[in-house]
C-alpha positions in Angstrom: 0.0 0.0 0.0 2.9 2.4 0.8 4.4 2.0 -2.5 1.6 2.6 -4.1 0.6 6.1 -2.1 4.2 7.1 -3.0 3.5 6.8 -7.0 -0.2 8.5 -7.0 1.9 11.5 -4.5 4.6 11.9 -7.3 2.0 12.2 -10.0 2.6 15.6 -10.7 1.0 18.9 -12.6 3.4 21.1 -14.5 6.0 19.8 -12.4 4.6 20.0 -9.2 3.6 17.2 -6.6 -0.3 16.6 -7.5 -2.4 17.8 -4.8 -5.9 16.8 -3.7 -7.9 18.1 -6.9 -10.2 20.7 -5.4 -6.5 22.2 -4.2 -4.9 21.6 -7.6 -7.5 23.8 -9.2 -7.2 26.4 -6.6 -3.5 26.5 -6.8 -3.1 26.6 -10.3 -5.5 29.5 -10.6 -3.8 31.6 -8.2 -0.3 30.9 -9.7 -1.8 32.0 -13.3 -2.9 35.2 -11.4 0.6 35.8 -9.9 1.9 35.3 -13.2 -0.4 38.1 -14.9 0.9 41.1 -14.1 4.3 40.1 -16.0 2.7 39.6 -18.7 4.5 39.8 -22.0 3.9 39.0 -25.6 7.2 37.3 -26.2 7.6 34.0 -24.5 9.7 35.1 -21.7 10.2 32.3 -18.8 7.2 33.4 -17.3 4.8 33.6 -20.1 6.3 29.9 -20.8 4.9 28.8 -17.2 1.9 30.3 -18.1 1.1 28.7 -21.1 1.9 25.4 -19.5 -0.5 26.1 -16.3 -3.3 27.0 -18.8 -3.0 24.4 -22.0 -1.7 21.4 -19.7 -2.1 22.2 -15.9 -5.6 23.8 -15.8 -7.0 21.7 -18.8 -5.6 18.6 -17.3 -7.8 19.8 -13.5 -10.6 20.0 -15.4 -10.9 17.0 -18.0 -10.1 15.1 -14.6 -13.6 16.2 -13.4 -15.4 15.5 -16.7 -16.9 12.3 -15.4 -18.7 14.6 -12.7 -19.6 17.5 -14.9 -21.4 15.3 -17.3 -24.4 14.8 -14.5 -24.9 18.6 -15.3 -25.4 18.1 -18.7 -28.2 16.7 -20.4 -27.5 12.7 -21.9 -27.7 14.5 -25.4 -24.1 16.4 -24.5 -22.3 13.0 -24.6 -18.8 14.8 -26.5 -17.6 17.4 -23.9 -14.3 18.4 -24.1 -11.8 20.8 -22.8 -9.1 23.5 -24.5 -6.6 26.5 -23.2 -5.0 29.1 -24.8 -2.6 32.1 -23.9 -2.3 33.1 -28.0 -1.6 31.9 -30.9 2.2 33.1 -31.7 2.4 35.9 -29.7 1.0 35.8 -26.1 -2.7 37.4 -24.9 -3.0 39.4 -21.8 -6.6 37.1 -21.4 -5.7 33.2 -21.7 -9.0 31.7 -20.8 -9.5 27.8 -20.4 -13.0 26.2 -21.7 -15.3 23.6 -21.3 -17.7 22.5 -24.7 -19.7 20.5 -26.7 -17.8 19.4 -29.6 -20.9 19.6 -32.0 -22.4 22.6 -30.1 -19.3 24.4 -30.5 -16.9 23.0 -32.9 -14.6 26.4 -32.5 -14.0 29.0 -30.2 -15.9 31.3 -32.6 -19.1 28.7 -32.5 -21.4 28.6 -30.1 -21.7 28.4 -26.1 -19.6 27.4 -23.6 -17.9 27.7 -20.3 -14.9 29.7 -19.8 -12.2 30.6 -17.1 -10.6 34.1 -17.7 -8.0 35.9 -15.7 -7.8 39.7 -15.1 -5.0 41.5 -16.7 -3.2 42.8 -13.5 -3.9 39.0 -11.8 -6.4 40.1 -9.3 -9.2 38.0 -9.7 -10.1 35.2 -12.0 -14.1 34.8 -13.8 -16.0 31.7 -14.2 -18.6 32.7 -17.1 -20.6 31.4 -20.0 -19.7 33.1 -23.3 -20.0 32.5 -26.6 -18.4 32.8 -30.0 -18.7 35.7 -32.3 -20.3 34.3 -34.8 -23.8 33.8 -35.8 -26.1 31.1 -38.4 -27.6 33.6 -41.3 -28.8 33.2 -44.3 -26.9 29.9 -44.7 -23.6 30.2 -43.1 -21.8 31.3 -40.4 -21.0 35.0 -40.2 -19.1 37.3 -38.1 -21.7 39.7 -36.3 -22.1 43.6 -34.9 -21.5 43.6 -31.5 -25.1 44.8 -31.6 -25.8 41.2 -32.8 -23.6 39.8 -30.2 -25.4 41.7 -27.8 -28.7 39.9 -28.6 -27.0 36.7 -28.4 -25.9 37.3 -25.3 -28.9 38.3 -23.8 -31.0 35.6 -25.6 -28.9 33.1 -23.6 -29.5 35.4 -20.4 -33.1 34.7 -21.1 -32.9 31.3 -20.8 -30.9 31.1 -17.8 -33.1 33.9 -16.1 -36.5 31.0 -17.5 -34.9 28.5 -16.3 -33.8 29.6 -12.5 -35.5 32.8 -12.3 -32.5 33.8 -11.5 -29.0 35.2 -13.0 -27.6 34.2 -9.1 -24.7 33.5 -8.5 -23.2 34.9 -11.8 -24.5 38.3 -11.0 -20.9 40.1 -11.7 -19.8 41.7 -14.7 -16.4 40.4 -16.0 -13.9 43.3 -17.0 -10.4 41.9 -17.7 -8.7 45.2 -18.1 -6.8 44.5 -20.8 -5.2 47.2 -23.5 -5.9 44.6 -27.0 -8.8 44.3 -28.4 -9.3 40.5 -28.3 -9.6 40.6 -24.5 -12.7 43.2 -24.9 -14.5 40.7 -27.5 -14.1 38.3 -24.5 -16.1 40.5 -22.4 -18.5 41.3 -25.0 -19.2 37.5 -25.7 -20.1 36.8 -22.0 -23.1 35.3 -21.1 -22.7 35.4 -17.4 -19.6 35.8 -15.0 -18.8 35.2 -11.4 -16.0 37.2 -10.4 -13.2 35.3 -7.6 -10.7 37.5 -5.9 -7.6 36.3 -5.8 -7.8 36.7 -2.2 -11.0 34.8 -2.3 -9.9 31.7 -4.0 -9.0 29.2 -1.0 -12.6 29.8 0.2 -14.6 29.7 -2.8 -16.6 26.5 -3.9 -14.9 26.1 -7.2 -16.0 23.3 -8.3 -19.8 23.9 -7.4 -19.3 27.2 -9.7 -17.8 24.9 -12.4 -21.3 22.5 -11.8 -23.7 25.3 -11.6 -22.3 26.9 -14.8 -22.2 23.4 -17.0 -25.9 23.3 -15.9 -26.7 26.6 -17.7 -24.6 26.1 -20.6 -26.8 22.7 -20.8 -30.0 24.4 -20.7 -28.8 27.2 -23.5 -28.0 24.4 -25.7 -31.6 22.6 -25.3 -32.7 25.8 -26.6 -30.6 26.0 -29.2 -31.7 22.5 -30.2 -34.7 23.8 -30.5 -33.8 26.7 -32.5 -35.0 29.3 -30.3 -31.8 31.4 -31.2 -32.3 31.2 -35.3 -35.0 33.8 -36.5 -38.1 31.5 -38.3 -36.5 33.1 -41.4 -33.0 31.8 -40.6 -35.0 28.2 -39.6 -36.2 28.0 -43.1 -33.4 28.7 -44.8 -31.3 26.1 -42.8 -34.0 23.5 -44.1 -34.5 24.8 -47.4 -30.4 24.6 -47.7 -30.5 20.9 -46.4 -32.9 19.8 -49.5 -30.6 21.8 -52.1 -27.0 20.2 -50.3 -27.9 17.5 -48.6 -24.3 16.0 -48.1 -23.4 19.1 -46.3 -22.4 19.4 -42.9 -24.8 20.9 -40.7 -23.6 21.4 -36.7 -25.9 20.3 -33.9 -26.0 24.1 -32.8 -27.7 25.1 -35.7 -30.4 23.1 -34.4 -32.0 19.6 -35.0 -35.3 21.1 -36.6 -39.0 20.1 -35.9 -41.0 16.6 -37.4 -43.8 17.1 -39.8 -46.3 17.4 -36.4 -44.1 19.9 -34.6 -44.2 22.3 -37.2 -48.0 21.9 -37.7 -48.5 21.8 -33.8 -46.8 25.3 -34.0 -48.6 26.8 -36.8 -51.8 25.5 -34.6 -50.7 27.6 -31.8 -49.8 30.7 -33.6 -52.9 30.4 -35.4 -54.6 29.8 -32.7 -53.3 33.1 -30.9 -53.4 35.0 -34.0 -57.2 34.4 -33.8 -57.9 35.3 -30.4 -55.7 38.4 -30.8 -57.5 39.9 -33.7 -60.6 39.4 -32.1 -59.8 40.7 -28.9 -58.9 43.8 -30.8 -62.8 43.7 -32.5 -61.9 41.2 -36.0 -64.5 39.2 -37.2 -61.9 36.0 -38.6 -61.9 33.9 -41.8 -59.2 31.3 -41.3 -58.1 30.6 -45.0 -55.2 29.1 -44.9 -55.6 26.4 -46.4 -57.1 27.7 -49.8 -55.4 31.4 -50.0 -52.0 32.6 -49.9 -52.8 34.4 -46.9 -54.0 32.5 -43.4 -56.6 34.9 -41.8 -58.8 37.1 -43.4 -59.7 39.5 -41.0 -62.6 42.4 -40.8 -63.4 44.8 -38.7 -65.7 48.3 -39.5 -66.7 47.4 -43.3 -62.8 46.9 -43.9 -60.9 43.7 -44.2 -57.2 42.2 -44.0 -55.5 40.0 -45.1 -53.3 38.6 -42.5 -50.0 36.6 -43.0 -49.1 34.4 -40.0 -45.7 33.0 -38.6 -45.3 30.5 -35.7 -42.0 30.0 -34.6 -40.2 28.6 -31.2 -37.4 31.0 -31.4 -37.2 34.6 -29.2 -35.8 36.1 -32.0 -37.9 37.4 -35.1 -35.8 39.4 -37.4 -36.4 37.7 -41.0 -39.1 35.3 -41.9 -39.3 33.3 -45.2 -41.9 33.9 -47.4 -43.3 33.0 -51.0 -43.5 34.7 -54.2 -47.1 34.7 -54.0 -47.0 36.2 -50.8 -44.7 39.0 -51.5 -46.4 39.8 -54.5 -49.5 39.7 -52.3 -48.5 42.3 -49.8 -47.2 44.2 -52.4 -49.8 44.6 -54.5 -52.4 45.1 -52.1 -50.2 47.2 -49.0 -51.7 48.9 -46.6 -54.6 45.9 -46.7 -52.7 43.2 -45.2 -50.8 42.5 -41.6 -48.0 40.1 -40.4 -48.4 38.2 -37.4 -45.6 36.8 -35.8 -46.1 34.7 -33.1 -42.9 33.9 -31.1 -41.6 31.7 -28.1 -43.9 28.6 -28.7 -43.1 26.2 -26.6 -43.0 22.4 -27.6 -44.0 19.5 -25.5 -42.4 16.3 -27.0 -43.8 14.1 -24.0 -46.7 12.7 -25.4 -46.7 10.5 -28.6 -48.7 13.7 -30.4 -46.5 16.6 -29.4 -48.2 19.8 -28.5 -47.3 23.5 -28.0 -48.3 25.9 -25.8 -47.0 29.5 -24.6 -46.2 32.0 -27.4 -45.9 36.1 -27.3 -48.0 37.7 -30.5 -46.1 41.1 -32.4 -48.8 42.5 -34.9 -47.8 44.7 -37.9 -51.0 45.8 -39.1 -51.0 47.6 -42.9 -47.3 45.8 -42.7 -45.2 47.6 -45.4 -43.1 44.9 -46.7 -41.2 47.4 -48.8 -39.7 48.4 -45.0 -38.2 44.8 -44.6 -34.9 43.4 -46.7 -35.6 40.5 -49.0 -32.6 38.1 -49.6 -33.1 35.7 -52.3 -31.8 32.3 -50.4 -32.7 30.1 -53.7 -33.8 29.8 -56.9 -35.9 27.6 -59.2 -33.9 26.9 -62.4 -35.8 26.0 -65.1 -34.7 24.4 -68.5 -35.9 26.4 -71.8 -38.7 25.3 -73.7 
């Protein structure tokens, strides 16, 4: 028994004696904050420590407690995985360890995940969710605004805050204090953050932060799975592009789409809602979607409207796909037709049927489509006669 204590005590990280791993962690993260306030973008001795405590030491601590961090995670995330990095050639001032999804976030410019970042001057370290800075649009991945980034950010907030009515306890707002431009991105793309003193470390629950925040980035990708962070017009597309290239490769983030009876149990609902709004607001309703190429003819005071509806289970509801018929519809006949996009449905799969309930209705009555940007996404070539 004694000899084998003596090989598991010389088991070491970065060429130190292994500690007991809840110490580890907590000792590796306060050497990287000793180390950041020599920072230096050559790879002077120091900066080499570094980038061993963060690509081998601090990786190494947490793929060790993967096993555990799984339990937060629904069975679905079955591929998590962990990375560091303190720059690529020359050093960062923000090296930042994180924990993923390979298919929900192939790069560290895809998708969610959970991230460790250090101040600049070493005084405290942040356990967040962030995300990448990229975004699914009109079939591909594109950089975004940080206007865009904002809303992605705060979409994921929204979950979260559904989820646990609560933001608690990443309630603090991560500044790094850095002087590049890469480190402020970081800030930009965080979700959440929980802010740890350096002076704070030894008495913090590490590991229950690292739990707690692998059981939000779980719930922001179920919604994602369910596409409630691609517009309906964005959800389309990504469909549409699937029958046109159907070899390829599509991530998991992107969303696995609804069945046949999901979509139709959505369109129910937003019908549904469309309906009882436009009567609440004194419309007589025609539902005639099934023989026009509008859904709800709608009257009210000798007038009538012709009413497009959209049912979607996504929060955000910048673009919408539509027909040519239904373009030239609105068109020809604006000011005499509305747009009713009903979004946030909510999908229960429990049942062999699914169903959907929830939903949040935005009217644009006499809708001038001219106001909106239409993107041609595909096209119907046709042979000569």
């Amino acid at each position: 028994m004694e000899s084998v204590r003596t090989r598991k005590d010389l088991l070491t990280v970065c060429g130190r004696p292994r500690e007991p791993m809840g110490v580890a962690l907590k000792t590796i993260i306060k050497r990287i904050c000793e180390i950041q306030p020599k920072y230096s973008s050559s790879n002077t001795p120091e900066m080499q420590e570094r980038g061993t405590l963060i690509r081998s030491g601090l990786t190494q601590e947490l793929r060790g407690r993967l096993s555990g961090l799984n339990q937060a995670f629904d069975p679905l995330f079955d591929d998590l995985a962990v990375e560091g990095s303190d720059g690529i050639g020359r050093k960062t001032e923000a090296p930042w360890v994180r924990l993923y999804s390979k298919a929900m976030s192939p790069t560290p410019r895809e998708g969610f995940y959970v991230v460790i970042h250090f101040s600049a001057d070493g005084s405290a370290c942040f356990f967040t969710v962030g995300c990448g800075s990229t975004v699914w649009s009109s079939g591909a991945l594109r950089p975004i605004s940080d206007e865009q980034l904002k809303a992605k950010t705060s979409w994921a907030r929204s979950v979260i805050e559904q989820r646990w009515r609560t933001l608690a306890p990443f309630t603090d707002v991560i500044a790094l204090g850095a002087r590049a431009s890469l480190p402020r991105i970081f800030e930009k793309a965080t979700v959440v953050a929980r802010r740890i003193s350096v002076e704070s470390i030894d008495d913090s629950d590490l590991d229950g932060l690292l739990f707690a925040a692998a059981e939000r980035l779980s719930a922001i990708y179920l919604a994602q799975l369910d596409q409630r962070d691609v517009a309906p017009g964005d959800q389309d597309a990504l469909a549409l592009a699937t029958i046109v290239k159907p070899l390829r490769r599509r991530t998991r983030a992107q969303g696995l789409g609804l069945t046949a009876p999901e979509r139709k149990a959505v369109e129910l609902r937003a019908m549904f809602l469309a309906i009882q709004f436009l009567q609440s607001e004194g419309f007589t309703c025609d539902d005639t979607s099934a023989v026009e190429s509008f859904d709800i003819l709608a009257r009210r005071d000798g007038q009538a409207l012709k009413i497009e509806v959209k049912g979607t289970t996504s929060e955000l509801c910048d673009s919408i796909l539509m027909t040519r018929n239904e373009i030239e519809l609105h068109r020809r006949e604006k000011g005499r037709t509305g747009l009713l996009i009903v979004s946030g449905i909510h999908l229960d799969r429990s049942d062999v049927m699914p169903s959907a309930s929830g939903g949040v209705v935005e009217a644009l009555m006499h809708w001038d489509i001219d106001q909106w940007v239409l993107e041609s996404i595909a096209f119907q070539v046709r042979r000569p006669v």
